[in-house]
C-alpha positions as a LaTeX table, in Angstrom:
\begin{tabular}{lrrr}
\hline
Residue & $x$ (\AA) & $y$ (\AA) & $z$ (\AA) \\
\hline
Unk1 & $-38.79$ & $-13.26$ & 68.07 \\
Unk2 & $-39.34$ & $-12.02$ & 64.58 \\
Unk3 & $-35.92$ & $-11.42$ & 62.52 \\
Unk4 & $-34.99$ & $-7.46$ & 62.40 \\
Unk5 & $-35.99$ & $-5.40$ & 59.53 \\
Unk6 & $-33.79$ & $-3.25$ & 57.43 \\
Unk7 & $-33.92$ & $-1.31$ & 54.64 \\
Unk8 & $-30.58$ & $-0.61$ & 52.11 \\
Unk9 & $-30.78$ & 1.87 & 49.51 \\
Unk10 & $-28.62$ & 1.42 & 46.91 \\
Unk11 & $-27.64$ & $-2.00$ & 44.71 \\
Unk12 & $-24.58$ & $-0.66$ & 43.13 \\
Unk13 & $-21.51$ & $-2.30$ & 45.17 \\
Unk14 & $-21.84$ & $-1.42$ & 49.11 \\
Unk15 & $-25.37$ & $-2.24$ & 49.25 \\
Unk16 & $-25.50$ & $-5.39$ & 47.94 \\
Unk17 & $-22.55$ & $-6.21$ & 49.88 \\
Unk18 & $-24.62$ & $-4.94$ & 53.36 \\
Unk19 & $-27.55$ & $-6.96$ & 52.42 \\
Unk20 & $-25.30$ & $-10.02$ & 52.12 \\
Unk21 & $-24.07$ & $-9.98$ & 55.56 \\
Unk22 & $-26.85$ & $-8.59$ & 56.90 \\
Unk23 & $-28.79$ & $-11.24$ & 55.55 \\
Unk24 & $-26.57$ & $-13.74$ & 57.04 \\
Unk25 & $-26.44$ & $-12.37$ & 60.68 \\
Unk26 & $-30.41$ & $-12.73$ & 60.71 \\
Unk27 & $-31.54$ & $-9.71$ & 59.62 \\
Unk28 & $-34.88$ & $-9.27$ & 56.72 \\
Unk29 & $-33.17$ & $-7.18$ & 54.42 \\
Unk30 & $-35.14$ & $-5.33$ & 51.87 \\
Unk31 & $-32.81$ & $-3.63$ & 49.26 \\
Unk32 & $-33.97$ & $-0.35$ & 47.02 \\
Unk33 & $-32.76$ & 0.99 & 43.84 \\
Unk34 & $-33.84$ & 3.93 & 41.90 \\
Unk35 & $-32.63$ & 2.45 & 38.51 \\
Unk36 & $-35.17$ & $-0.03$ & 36.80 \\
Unk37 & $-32.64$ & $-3.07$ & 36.67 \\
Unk38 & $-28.97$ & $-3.41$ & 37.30 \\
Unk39 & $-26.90$ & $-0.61$ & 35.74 \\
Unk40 & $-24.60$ & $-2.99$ & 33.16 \\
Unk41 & $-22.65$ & 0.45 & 32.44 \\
Unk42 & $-19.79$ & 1.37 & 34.64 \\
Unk43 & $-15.94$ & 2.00 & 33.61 \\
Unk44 & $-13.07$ & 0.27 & 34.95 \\
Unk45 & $-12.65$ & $-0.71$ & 39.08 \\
Unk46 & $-10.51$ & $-1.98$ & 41.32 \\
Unk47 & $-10.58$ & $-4.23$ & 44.38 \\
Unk48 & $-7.55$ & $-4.22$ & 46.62 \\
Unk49 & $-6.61$ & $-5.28$ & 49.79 \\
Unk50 & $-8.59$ & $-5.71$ & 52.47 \\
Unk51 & $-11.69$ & $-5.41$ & 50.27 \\
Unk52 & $-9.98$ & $-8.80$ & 48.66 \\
Unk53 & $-10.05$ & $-10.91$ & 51.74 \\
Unk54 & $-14.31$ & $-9.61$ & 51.86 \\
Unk55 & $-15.09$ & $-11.29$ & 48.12 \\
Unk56 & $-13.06$ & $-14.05$ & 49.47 \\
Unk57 & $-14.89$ & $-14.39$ & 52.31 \\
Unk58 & $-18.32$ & $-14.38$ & 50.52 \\
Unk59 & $-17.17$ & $-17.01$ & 47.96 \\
Unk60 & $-16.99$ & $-14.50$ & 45.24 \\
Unk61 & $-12.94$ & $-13.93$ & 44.27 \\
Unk62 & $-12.46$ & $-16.32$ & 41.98 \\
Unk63 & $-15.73$ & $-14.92$ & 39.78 \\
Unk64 & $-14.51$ & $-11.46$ & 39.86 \\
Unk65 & $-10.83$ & $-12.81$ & 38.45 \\
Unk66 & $-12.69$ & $-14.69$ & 35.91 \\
Unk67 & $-14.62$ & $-11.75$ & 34.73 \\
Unk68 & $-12.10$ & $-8.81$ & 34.86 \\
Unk69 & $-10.98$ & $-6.44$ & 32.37 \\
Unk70 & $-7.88$ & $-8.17$ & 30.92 \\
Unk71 & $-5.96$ & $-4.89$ & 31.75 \\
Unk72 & $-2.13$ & $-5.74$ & 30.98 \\
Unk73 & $-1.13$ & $-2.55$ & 32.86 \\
Unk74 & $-0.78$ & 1.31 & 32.55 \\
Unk75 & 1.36 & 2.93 & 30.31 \\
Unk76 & 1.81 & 6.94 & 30.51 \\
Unk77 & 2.17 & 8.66 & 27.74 \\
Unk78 & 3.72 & 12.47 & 26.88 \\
Unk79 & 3.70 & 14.73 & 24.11 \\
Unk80 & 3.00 & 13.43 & 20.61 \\
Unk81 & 1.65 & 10.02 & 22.79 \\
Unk82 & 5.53 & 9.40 & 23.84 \\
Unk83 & 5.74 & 6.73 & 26.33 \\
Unk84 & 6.87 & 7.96 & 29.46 \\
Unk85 & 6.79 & 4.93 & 31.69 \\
Unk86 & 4.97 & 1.67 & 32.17 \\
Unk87 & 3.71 & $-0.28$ & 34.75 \\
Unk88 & 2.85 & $-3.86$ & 34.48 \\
Unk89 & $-0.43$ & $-5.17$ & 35.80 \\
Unk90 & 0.22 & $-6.34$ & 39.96 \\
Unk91 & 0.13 & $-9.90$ & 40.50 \\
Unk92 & $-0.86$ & $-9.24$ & 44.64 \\
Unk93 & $-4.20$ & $-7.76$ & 46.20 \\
Unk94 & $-2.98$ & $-4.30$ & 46.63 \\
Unk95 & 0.22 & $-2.53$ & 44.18 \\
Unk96 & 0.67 & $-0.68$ & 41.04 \\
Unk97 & $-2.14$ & 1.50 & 38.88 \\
Unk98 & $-3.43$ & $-1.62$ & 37.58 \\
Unk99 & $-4.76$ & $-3.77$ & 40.61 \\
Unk100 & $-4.89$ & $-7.96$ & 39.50 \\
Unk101 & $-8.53$ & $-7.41$ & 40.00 \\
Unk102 & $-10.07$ & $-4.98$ & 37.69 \\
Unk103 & $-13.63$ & $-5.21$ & 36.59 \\
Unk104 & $-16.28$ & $-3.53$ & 35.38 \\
Unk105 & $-18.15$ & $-1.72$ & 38.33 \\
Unk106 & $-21.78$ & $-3.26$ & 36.36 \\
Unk107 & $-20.09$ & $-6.39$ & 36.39 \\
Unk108 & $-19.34$ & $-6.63$ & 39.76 \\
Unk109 & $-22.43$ & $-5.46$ & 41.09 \\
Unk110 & $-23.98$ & $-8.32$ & 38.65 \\
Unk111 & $-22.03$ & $-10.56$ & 40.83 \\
Unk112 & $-23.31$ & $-8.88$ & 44.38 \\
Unk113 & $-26.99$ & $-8.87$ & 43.25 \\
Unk114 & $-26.76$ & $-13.02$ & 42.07 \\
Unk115 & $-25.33$ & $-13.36$ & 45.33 \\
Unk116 & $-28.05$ & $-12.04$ & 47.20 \\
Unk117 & $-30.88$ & $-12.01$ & 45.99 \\
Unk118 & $-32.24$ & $-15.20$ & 46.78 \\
Unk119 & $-31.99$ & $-13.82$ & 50.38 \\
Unk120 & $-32.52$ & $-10.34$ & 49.77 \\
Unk121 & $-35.51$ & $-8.76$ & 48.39 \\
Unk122 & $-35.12$ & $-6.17$ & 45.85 \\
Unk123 & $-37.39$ & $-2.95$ & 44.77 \\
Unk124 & $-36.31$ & $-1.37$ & 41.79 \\
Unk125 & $-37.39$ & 1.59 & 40.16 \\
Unk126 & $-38.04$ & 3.59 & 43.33 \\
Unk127 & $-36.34$ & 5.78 & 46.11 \\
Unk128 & $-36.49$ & 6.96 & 49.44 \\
Unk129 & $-39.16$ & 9.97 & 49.43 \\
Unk130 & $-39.01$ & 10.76 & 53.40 \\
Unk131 & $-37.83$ & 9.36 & 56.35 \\
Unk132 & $-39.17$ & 9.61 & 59.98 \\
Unk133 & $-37.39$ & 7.63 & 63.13 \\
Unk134 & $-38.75$ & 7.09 & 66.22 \\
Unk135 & $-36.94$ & 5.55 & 68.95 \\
Unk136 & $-38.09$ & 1.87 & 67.87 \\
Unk137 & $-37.88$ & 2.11 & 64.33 \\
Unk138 & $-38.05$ & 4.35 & 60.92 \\
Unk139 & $-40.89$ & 4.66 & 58.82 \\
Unk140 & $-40.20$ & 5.11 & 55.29 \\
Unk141 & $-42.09$ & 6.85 & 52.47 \\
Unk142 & $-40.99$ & 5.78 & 49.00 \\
Unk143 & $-41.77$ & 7.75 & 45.97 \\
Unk144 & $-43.88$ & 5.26 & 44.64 \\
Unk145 & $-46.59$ & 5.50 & 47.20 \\
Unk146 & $-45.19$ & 2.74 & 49.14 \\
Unk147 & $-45.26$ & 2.98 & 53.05 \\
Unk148 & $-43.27$ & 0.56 & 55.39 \\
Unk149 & $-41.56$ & 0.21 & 58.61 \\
Unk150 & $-37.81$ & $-1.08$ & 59.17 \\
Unk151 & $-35.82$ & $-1.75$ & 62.26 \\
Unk152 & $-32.67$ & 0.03 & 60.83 \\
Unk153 & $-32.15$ & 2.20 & 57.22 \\
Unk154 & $-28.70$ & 1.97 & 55.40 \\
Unk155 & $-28.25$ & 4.56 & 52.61 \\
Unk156 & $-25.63$ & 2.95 & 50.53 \\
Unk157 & $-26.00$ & 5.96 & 47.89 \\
Unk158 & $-23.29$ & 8.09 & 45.87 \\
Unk159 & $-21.87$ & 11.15 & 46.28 \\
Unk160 & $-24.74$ & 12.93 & 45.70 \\
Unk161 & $-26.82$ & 11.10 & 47.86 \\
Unk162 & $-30.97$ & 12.61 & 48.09 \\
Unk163 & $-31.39$ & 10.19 & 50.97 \\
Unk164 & $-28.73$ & 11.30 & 52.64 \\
Unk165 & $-29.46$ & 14.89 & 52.39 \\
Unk166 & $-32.65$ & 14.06 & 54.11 \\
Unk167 & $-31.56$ & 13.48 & 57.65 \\
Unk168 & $-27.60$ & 14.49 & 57.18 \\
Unk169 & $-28.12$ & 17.71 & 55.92 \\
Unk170 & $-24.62$ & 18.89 & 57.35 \\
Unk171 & $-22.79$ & 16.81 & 54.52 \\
Unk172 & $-19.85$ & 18.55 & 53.32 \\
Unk173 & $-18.15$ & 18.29 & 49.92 \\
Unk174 & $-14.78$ & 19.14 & 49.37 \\
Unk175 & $-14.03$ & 19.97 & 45.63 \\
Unk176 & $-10.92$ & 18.63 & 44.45 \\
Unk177 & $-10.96$ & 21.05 & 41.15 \\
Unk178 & $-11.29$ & 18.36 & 38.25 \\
Unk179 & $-14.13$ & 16.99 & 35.94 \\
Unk180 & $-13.65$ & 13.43 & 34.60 \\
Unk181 & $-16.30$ & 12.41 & 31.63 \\
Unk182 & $-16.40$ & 8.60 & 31.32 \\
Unk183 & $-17.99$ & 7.29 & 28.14 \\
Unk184 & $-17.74$ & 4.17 & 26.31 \\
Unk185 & $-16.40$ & 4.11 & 22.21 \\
Unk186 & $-16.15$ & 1.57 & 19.93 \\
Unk187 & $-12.36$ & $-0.72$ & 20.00 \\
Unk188 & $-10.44$ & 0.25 & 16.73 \\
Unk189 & $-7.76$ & $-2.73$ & 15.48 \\
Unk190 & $-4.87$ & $-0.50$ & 16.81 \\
Unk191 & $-5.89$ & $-0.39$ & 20.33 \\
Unk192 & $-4.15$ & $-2.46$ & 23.01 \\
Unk193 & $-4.91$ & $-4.07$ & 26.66 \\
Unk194 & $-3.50$ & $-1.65$ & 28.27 \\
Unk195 & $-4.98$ & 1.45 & 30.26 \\
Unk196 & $-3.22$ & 4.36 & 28.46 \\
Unk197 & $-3.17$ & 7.39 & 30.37 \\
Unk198 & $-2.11$ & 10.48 & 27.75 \\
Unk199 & $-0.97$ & 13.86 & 29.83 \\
Unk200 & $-2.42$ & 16.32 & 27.59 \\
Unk201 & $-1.41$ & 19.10 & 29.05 \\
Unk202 & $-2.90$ & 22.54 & 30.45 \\
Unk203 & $-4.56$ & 20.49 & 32.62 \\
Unk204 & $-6.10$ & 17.56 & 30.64 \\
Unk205 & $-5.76$ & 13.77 & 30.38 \\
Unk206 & $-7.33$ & 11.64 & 28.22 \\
Unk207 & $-7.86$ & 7.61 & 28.98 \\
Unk208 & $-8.16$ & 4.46 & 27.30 \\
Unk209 & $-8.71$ & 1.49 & 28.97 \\
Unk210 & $-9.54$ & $-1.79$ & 27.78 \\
Unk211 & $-13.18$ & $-3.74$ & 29.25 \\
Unk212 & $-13.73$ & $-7.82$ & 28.33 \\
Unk213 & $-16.88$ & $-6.71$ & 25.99 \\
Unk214 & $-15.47$ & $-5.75$ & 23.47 \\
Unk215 & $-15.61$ & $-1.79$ & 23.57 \\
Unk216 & $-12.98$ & 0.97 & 24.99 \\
Unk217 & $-13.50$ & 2.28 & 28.57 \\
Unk218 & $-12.53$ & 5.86 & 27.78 \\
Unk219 & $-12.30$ & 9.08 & 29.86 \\
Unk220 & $-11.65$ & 13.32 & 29.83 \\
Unk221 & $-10.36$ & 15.02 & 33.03 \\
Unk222 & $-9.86$ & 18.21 & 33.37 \\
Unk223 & $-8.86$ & 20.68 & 36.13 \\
Unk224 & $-10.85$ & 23.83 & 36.27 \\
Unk225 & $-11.94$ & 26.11 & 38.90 \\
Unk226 & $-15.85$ & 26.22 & 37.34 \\
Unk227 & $-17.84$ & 24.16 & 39.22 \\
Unk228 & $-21.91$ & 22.92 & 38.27 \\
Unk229 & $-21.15$ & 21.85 & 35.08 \\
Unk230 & $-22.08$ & 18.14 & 36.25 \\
Unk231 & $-25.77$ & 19.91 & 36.44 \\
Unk232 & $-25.56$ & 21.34 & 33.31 \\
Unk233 & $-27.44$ & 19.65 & 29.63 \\
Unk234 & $-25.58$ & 17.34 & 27.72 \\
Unk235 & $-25.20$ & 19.49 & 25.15 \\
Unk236 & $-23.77$ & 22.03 & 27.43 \\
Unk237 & $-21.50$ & 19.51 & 28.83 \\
Unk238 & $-20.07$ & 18.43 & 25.23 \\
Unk239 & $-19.58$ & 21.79 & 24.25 \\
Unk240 & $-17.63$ & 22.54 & 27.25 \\
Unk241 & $-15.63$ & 19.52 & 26.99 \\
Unk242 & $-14.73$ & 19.89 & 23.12 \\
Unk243 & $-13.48$ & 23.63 & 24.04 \\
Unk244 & $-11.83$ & 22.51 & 26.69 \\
Unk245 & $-9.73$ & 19.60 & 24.89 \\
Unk246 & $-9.73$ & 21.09 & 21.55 \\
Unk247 & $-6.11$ & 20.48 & 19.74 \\
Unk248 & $-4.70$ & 18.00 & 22.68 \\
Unk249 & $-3.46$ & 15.48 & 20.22 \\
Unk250 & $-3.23$ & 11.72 & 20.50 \\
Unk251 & $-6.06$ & 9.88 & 20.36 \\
Unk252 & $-8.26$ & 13.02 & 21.86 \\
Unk253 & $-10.15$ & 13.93 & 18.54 \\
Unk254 & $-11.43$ & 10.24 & 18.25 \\
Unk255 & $-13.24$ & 10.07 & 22.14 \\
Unk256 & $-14.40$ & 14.09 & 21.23 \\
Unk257 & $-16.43$ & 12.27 & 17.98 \\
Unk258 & $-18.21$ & 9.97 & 20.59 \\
Unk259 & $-20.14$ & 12.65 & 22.48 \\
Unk260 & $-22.34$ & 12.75 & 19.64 \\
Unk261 & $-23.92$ & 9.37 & 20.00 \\
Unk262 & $-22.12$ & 7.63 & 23.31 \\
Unk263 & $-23.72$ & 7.33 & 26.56 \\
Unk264 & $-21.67$ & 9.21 & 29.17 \\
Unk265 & $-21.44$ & 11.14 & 32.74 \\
Unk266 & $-20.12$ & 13.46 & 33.64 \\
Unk267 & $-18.73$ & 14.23 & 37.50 \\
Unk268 & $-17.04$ & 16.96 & 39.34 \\
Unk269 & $-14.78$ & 15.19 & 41.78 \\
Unk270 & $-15.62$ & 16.10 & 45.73 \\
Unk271 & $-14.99$ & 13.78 & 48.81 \\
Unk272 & $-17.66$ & 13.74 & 50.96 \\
Unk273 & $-16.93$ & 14.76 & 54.99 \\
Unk274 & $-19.19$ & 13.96 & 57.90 \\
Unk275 & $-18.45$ & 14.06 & 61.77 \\
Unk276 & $-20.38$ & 10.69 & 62.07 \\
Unk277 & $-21.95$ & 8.27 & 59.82 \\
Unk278 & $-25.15$ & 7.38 & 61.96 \\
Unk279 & $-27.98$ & 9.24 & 63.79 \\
Unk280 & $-30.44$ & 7.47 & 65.52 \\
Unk281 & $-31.29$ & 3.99 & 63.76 \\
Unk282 & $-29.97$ & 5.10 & 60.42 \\
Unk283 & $-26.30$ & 4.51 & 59.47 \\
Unk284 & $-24.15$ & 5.27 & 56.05 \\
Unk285 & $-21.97$ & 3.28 & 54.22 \\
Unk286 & $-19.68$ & 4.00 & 50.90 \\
Unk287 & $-19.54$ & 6.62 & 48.98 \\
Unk288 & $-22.19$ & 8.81 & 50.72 \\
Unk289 & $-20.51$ & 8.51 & 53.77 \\
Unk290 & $-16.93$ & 9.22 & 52.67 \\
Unk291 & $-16.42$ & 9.61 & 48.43 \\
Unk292 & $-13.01$ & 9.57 & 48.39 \\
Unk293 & $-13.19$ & 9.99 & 44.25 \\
Unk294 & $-12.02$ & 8.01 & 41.75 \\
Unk295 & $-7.91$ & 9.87 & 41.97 \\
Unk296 & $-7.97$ & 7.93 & 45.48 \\
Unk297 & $-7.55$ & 5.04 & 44.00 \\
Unk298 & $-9.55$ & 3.10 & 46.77 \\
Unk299 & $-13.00$ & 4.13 & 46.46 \\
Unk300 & $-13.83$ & 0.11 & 45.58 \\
Unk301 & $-12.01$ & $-1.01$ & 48.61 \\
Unk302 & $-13.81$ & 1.52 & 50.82 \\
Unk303 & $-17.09$ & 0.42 & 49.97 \\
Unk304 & $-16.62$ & $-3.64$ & 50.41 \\
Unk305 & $-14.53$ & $-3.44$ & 53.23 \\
Unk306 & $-17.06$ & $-0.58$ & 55.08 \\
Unk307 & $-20.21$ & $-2.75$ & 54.13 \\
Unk308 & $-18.83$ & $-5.83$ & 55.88 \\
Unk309 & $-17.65$ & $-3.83$ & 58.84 \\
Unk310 & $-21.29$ & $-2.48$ & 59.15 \\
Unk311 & $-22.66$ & $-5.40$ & 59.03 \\
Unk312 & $-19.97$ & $-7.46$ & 61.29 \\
Unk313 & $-20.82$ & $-4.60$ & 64.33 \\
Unk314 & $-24.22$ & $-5.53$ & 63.78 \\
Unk315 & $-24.18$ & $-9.04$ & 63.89 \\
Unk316 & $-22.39$ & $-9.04$ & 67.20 \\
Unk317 & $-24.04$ & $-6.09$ & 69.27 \\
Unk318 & $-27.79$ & $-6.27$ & 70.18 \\
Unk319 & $-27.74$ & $-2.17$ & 70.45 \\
Unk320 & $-27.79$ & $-0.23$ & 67.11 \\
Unk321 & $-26.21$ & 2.44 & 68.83 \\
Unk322 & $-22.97$ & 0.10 & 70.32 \\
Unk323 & $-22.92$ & $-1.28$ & 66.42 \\
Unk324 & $-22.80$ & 1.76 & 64.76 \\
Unk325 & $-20.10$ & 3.38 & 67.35 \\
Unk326 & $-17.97$ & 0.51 & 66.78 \\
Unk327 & $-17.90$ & 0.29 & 62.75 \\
Unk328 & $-17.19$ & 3.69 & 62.90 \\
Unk329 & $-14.50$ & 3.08 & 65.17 \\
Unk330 & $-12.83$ & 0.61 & 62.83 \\
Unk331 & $-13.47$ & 2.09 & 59.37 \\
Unk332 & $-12.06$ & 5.90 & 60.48 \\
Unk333 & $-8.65$ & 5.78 & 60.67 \\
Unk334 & $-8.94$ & 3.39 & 57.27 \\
Unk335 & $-11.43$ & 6.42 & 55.51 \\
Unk336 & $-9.15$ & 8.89 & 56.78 \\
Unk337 & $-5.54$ & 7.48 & 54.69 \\
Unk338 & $-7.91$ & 6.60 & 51.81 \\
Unk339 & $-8.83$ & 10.24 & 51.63 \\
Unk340 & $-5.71$ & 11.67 & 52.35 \\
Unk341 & $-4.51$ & 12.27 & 48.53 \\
Unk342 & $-0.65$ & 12.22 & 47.61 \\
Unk343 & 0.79 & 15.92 & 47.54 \\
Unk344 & $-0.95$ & 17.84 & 44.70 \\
Unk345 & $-3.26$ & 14.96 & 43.54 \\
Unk346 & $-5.12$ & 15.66 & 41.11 \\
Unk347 & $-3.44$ & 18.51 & 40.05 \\
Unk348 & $-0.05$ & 17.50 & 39.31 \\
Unk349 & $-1.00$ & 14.51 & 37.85 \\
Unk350 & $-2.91$ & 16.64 & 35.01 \\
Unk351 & 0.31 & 19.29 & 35.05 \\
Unk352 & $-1.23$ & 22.80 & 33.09 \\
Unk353 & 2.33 & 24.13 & 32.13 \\
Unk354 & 5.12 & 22.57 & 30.18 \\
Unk355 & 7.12 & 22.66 & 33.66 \\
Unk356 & 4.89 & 20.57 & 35.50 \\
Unk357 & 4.61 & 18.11 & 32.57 \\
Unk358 & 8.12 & 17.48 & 32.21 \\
Unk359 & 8.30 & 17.19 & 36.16 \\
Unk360 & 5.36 & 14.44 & 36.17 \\
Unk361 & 7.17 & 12.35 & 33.86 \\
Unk362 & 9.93 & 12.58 & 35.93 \\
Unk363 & 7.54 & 11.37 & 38.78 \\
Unk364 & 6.41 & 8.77 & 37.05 \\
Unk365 & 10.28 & 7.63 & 35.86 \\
Unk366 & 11.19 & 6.94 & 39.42 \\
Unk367 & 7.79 & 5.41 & 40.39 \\
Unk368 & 8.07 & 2.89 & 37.40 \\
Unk369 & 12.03 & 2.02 & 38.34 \\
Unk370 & 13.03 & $-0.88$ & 40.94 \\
Unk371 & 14.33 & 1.47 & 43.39 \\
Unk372 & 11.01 & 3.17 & 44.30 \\
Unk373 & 9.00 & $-0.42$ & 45.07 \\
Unk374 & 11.69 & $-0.20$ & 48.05 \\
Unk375 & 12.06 & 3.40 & 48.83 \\
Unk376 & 8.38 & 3.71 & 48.52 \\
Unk377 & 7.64 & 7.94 & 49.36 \\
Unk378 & 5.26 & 9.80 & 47.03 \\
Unk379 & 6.04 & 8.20 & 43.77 \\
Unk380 & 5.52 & 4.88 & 45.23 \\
Unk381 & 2.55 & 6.50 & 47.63 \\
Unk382 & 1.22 & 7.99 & 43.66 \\
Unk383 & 0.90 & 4.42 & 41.85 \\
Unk384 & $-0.44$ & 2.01 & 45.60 \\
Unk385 & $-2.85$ & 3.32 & 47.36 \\
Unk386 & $-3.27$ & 2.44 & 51.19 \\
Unk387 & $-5.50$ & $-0.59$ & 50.44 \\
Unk388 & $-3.71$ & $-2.41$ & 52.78 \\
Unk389 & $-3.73$ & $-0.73$ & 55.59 \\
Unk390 & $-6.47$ & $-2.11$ & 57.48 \\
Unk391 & $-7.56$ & $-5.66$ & 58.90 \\
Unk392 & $-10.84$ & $-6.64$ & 59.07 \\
Unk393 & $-12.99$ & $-8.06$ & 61.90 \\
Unk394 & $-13.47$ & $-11.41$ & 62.42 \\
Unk395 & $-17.46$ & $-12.28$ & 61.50 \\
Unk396 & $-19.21$ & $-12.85$ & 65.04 \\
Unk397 & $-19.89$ & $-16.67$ & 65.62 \\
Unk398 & $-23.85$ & $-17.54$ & 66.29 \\
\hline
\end{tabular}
């Protein structure tokens, strides 16, 4: 019997991570990416928890250590870039802002792709243009011109999935009311290891974190009630940004000065909400099946840990439909705490009056003293996110 066919789309983090255990269950696994060539761009991610025990499993943890961030930890800072508390940098696969493994998302999907693609083959520099199932298979229409047939299709896409939209056109997005622009500016003598968070006020932070190239991982957030600006020009973008965090102090003036020349995007937070993540013989997988946004805190984990849950159901049922049924059984209850934001996240952690500033840093106080790593509740619930909180599946034996 010939090997199955199927098609990812996607080579950011979960489809790479498909392919790879697809790949090794028997499958031909043909990978597609819209991007020419790897995107090397990317700020600051974490892997946690279960997600852990998946680059273990593939051979790939003690790479990702090597080539992480060097983030020391996260330091908050107040008014006039006061510190308001610190926390150090965990030493175990799941607590604190600052996970042991943090890397650069290009970085890590560098690793996935070398992994792979001596088993995998890769089309770059096209997309999905149409897709038609049939009860034996789906043919695909790519917008190059190409044509081909595939057992099984896994859209491994963002948020803002086109693929997606194609055959789950009942996607909802739920807003969470903030913009984040990630850029990347150039490391000045006086900048440090650590990710500094500055709480801006009226509903701003600004971020620093550090990256092992050299530069500054740096972002804006903002919470606002206009939405579509992630659609807008650049140059509508920057404007809106520098009226938005004019006068905010610190370092704020300084990332403002790189919108001129830096590369950066620009998103408007939403998790993504579906009543299933298959129909027919085409599943989903990361963040179009579930964004839970970067504020989660476990976006990383979601995607590793759902790729090699996938791919485990499929290995060890026969029936698409039994495979699919059954990774959605497991990965659920696991999408469902990893969307399930602390109270008033993202909001209070970007406070708009001087009230709710002074009350974060209280927050932050407790969550950064010994008593909360054994009390836990929402200031502990506000630094750890529930990376832990699932176990995966053992892999199927031949």
């Amino acid at each position: 019997m010939p090997s199955p066919t199927v098609l990812v789309s996607g080579a950011s983090i979960a489809g790479p991570t498909t392919a790879s255990w697809l790949a090794r269950a028997g499958y031909e696994v043909t990978v597609v990416e819209r991007f020419a060539a790897l995107r090397d761009d990317g700020q600051n991610i974490d892997v946690r928890g279960a997600a852990r025990e998946v680059l273990r499993r593939m051979g790939l943890e003690d790479a990702a250590l090597a080539a992480g961030t060097g983030e020391q930890g996260t330091v908050f800072l107040g008014e006039g870039g006061r510190e308001l508390a610190r926390f150090p940098a965990s030493t175990d696969d799941t607590s604190g802002p600052t996970a042991e493994m943090e890397i650069l998302r290009g970085r890590l999907g560098e690793l996935l792709h070398d992994h792979t693609r001596d088993a995998v083959r890769y089309l770059f520099d096209d997309q999905i243009a149409g897709l038609a199932q049939d009860l034996d298979g789906v043919d695909v229409s790519f917008a190059s011109g190409r044509e081909e047939r595939f057992d099984l299709v896994v859209l491994a896409e963002g948020v803002s999935s086109r693929s997606r939209d194609l055959v789950f056109p009942a996607a909802s997005r739920e807003y969470l009311g903030m913009v984040i622009a990630y850029l990347t500016i150039p490391r000045q003598d006086d900048d440090t290891d650590w990710w500094r968070w500055y709480v801006a006020g009226r509903g701003r932070g600004v971020n620093l974190r550090p990256d092992d190239v050299g530069t500054i991982r740096a972002s804006l957030n903002v919470i606002t009630e206009t939405r579509g600006l992630d659609d807008q020009p650049r140059e509508v973008q920057v404007a809106a940004l520098r009226r938005a965090f004019a006068g905010a102090g610190w370092q704020t003036d300084r990332v403002l000065a790189a919108l001129d020349d830096a590369p950066f995007y620009l998103e408007d937070l939403a998790q993504v909400h579906l009543d299933s993540w298959s129909t027919g013989r085409i599943a989903l997988v990361g963040d179009a099946a579930w964004c839970a946004t970067p504020v989660s805190g476990i976006g990383t984990t979601l995607a590793l840990t759902g790729a090699y849950t996938l791919a485990a159901a499929l290995a060890g049922n026969t029936d698409h439909r039994t495979a699919f049924a059954e990774y959605e059984q497991r990965m659920r209850p696991f999408v469902d705490k990893g969307q399930s934001l602390p109270p008033g996240v993202p909001q209070v952690a970007n406070p708009r009056t001087e009230l709710g500033r002074r009350a974060f840093g209280a927050v932050l106080r407790v969550a950064a003293s010994p008593l909360a790593a054994k009390v836990g509740g929402v200031a502990g619930r506000f630094t750890t996110p529930p990376a832990d909180k699932y176990e995966l599946p053992a892999w199927p034996a031949a």
